[in-house]
N, C-alpha and C positions, 0 to 999 in steps of 0.2 A: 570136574567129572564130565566127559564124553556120554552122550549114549547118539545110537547110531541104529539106523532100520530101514529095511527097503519096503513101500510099502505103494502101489498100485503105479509102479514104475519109476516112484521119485526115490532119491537114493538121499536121506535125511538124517541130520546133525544137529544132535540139541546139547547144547552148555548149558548142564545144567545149573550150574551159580548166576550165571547172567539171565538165564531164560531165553540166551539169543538160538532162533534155528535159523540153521541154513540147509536147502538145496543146493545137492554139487552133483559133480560126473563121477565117472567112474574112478579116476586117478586120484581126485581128492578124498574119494571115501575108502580108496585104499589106505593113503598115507597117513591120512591123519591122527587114528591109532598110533601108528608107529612115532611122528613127529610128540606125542604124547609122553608115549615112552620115555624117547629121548630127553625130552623137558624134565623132565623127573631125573633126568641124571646128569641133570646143567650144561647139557648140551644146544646156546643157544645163539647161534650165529646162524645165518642164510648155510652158509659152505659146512660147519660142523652137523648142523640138522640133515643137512641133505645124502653126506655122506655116511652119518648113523642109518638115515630112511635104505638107501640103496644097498645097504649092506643084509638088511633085513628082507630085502624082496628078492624072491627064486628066479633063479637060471631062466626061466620062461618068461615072467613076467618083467625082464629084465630087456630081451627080445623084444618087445613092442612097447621099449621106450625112450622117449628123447630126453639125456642127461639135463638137457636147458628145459623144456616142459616140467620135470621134478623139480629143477633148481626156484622153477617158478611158482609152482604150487607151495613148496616150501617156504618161500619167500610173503605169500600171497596169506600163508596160514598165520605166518606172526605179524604181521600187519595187523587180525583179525583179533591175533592178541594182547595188542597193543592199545588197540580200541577198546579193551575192555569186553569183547563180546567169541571170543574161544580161550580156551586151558584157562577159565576163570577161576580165583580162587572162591573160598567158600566163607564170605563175609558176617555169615548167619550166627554161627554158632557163637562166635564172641559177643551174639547180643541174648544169648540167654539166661543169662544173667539178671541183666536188667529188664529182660522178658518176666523172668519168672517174681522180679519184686516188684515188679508192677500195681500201682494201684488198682483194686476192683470196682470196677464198675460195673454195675446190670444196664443193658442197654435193649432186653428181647424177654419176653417172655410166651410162653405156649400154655394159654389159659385151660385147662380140660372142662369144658365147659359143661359135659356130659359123661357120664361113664355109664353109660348107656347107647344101645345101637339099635336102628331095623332091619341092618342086612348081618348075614351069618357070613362073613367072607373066611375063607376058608385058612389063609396063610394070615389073619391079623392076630401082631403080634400082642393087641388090648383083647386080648379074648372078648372079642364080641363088644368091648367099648369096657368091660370088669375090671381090667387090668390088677387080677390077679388078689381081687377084693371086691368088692360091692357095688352096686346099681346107686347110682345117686345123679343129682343136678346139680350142681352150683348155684347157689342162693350170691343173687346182688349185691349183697353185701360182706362175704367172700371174695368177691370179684373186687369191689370197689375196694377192699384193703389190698390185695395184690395191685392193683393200679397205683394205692396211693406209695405200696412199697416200693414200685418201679421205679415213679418219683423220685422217694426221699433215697433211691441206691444208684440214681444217674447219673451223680455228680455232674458236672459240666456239661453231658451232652446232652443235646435239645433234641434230637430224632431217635423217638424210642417206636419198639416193636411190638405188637401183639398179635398170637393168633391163635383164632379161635379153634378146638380142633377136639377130638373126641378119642372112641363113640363119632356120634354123630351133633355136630355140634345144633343142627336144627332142631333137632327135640326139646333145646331151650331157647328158642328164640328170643322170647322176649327180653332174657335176662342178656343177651349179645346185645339186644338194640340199645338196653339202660345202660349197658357198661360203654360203648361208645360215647353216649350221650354224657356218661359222667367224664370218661377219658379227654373228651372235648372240651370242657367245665376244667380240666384243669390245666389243658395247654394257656392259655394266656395269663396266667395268674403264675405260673412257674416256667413260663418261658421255654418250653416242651412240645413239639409236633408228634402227634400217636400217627403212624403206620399199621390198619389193623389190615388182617388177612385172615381168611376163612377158608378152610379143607372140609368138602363135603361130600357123600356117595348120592347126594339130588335127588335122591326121594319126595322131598320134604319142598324141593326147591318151586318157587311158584314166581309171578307175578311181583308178588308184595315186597320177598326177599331178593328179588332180582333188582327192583328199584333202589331197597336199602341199600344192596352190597354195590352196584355202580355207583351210588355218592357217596358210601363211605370206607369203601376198603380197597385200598391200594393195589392186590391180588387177591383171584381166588383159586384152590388147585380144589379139581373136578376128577373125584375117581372113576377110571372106568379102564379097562386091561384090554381093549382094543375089541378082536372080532366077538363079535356076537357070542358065538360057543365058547369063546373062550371066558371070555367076562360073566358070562350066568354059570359057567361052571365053579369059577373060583369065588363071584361074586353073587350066592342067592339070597331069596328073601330067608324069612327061619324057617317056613314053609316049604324052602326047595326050588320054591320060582325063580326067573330069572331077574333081573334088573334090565337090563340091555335096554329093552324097550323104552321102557318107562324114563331113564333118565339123557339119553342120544339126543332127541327134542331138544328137552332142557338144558342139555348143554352147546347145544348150537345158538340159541338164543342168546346166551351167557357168551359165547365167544362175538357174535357180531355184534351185541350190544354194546360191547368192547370193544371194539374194531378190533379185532382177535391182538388185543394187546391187555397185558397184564392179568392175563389167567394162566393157567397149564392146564391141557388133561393131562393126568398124571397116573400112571397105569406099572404092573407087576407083571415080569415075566418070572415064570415055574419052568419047571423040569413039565407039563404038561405042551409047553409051547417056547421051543429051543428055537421056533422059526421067528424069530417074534421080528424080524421084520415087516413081517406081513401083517401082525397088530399097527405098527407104529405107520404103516403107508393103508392099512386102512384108515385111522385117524386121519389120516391129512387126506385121502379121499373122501371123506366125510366133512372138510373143509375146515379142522380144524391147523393151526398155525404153529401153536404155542404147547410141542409134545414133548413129556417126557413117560419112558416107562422102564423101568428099573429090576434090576434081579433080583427074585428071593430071597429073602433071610431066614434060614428053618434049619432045625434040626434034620441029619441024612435019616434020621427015622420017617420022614414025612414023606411018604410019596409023593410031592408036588416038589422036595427038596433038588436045589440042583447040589452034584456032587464032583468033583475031583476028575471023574471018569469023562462029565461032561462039556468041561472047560476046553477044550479043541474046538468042538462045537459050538459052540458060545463064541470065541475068540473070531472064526470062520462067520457067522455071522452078523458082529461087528464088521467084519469087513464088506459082505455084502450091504450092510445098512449103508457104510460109508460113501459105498460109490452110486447105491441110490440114490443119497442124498444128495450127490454130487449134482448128479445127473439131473432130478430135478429144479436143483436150483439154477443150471443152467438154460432149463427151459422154461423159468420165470415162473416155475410151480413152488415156488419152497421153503419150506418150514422151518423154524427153530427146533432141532432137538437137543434136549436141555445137557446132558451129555455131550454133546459135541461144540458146547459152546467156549471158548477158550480166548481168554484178553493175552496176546504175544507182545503187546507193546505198552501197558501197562500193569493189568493185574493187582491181585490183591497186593496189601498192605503185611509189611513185614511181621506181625502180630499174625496175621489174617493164613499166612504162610507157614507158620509155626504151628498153629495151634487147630486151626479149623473155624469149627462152629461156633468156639467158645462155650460147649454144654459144661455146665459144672459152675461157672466163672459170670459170661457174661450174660448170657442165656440160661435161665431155668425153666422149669413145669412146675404150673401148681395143681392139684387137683381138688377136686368140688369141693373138700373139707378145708382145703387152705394150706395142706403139704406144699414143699416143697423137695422137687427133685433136678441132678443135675440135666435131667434133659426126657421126655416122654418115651422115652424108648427105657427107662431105670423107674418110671413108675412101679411101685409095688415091690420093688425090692427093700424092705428096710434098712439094709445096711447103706443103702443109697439117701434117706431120708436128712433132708437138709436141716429143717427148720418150717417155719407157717408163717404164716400174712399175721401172725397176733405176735410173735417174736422172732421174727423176722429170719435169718441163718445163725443158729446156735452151734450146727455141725459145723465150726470153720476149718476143721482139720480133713474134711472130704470138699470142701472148695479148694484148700489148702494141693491137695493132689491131682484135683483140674488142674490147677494153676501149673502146677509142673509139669504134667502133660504136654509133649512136644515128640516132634520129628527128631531130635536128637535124643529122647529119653527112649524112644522105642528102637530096639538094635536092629530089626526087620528094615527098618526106614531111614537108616545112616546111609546105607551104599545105592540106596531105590531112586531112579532117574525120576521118578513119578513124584517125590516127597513133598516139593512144593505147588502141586498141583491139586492134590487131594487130605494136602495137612495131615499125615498120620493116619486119617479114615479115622474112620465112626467108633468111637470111644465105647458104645453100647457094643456094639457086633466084636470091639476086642476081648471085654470080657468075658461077653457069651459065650465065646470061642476058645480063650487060649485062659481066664481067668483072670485078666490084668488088664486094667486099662492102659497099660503100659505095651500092650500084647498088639499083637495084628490077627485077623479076619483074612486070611492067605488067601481063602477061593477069590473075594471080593478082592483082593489086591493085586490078583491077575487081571483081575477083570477091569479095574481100574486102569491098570498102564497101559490095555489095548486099549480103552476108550480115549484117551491122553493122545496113543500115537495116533489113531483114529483123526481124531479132530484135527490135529498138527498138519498131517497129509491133507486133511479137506481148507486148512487156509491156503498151503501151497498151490491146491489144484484150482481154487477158486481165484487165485491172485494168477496162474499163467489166464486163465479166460480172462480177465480183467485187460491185461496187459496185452491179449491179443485181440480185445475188442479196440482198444486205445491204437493201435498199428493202423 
């Protein structure tokens, strides 16, 4: 599978089975289509390609061209196929199979350490931290059985995940600080490293928990939706105030006490702010490094919802984000945005490619009572309801349909150039949307493939500056 897009002058070719892209000229982003074609109807000699290709191209475009230039790009293409890296076949699917009889292992979990909050943000989808049920905390010893279940469901692997996350996860601090400390207590004894990570809206954030969380958490993501107005409107207090103020400070602190590595702000664009460029370059003129901010999930009944009408718009400013981005980072101003970040030359792992996050399988949520669900976004749904930290997954027949869960199981994402970049997408937003986990989230999967080709054209532009620094 080809896919193919012009996008801020480069004229770009992504094999999708290989992952390999290439920049080409104009003559090769003609033909190459067509030499596709041909391949499909075992047409595969230098001289047979060539003469299938020119039969294909019009009276015009025939005029402004040399028979040996085509005979060469022709020639130039199957070399490329030869290598493995254009008209790749599609090696994937023959492994899901043995994908989907995979043994389970848990290797993540997202402790809800609060379902409880202090901001009223407007588009969360934990109502307020409720999640769609009751005000509660997580009792330590809650905690400490989901830790020990993490344990005894990791089989082999020694780097397990946790994070802490809400609600707001600081309204139980103490009981984070005792759960690392037990988490700690039991890497050496079972031969286990905990990765803990903490999502907070920094209210709550001080001195104390900035100490704790630089020696003991690997990441923290630091909500805040960029400008000022925009952030106190989406994010107030219950009250109605804004936040803005109050957490900006604190999280610049939190970024250079980190040598702005290993945190994210991590921010939400609405239908209230389509320009949302200008969030994400306020954060980095704010000095922040480590940006991501991300599109709405809501119902079209929600006036902050983006909708179908909006997606031009949206697509249009991806592309201005892009060549900002560009831009800056040519002038040694620039930031990671988390979206536009893209491995071309290694990449996930074929499971990793398939499935995504692993919600359902390897990755669960538990929440304060000791539920278990297949990912914090299905909190509250019962028919999602796994099993508990007291016996463990008794639903095996809803891990049983994670497990099968895949880019080939969803019909939207067999022909989608994007499918192993974004695994299927977000299992929650599927069935919110189409009713299946099996389903696709369509606004979010346009929105996906521009962000994909996005980033694609910023390794290209960023690799000619390279190459014309090195001259």
């Amino acid at each position: 599978m080809i896919h193919q897009y012009i996008s801020n002058g480069y004229q770009i070719v992504l094999d999708v089975n290989s992952g390999s892209v290439h920049v080409v000229d104009g003559l090769t982003y003609r033909v190459i289509p067509l030499v596709e074609e041909a391949l499909i109807k075992h047409n595969e000699t230098v001289e047979a390609l060539t003469t299938y290709v020119a039969g294909r191209l019009s009276e015009e475009e025939k005029k402004h061209l040399d028979s040996t230039d085509l005979q060469e790009v022709v020639g130039e293409l199957l070399e490329l196929k030869e290598a493995g890296m254009l008209f790749t076949e599609d090696i994937y699917e023959n492994y899901i199979g043995e994908f989907q009889n995979r043994a389970t292992v848990v290797k993540a979990l997202c402790l809800h350490i609060a379902h409880d909050c202090n901001l009223a943000c407007k588009y969360c989808f934990a109502e307020e931290g409720e999640y769609h049920g009751r005000r509660a905390l997580m009792s330590y010893e809650v905690g400490r059985k989901a830790l020990d279940f993490l344990v005894a469901s990791s089989g082999n692997r020694v780097n397990l995940e946790v994070d802490f996350f809400g609600g707001e996860p600081l309204m139980n601090w103490q009981v984070v600080k005792d759960l690392v400390a037990y988490g700690r207590s039991l890497e050496g004894v079972h031969h286990k490293k905990f990765r803990f990570t903490l999502t907070t809206n920094g209210v709550l954030l001080d001195d104390e928990v900035l100490e704790f969380v630089n020696r003991e958490m690997a990441n923290v993501v630091l909500s805040i939706d960029g400008r000022r107005e925009i952030h106190d409107l989406m994010r107030p207090h219950r009250g109605g105030q804004g936040s803005y103020d109050e957490v900006v400070p604190k999280y610049k602190k939190v970024a250079e006490s980190r040598e702005q590595m290993n945190y994210y702000v991590r921010g939400t664009f609405t239908r209230n702010n389509l320009d949302f460029t200008k969030d994400v370059m306020h954060l980095a003129d704010e000095g922040f490094e480590q940006i991501s901010v991300e599109p709405v999930v809501a119902e079209e009944t929600e006036d902050y919802a983006l909708r179908e009408e909006d997606v031009p718009v949206i697509l249009a400013e991806y592309d201005r984000l892009a060549l900002e981005y560009i831009r800056r980072k040519k002038e040694g101003k620039g930031f990671n945005f988390f979206h536009f970040m893209i491995d071309l030359e290694g990449g996930p792992c074929v499971a990793k490619r398939l499935s995504g996050c692993g919600s359902g399988t390897e990755y669960l949520a538990v929440t304060p009572w000791g539920d278990f669900y297949p990912c914090h976004q299905f909190v509250g749904q019962e028919e999602f309801l796994m099993g508990n930290v007291e016996d463990g997954i008794v639903q095996t027949e809803i891990r049983d349909k994670f497990k099968a869960c895949n880019v080939y199981a969803k019909e939207n994402c067999r022909n989608c150039f994007a499918k192993f970049y974004c695994s299927g997408g977000c299992a929650a937003n599927a069935y919110n949307f189409s009713g299946s986990i099996d389903g696709t989230y369509d606004l979010g999967c346009e929105l996906q493939r521009k962000r994909v080709e996005c980033a694609i054209m910023i390794k290209a532009a960023l690799a000619d500056e390279e190459k014309e620094k090195a001259l």
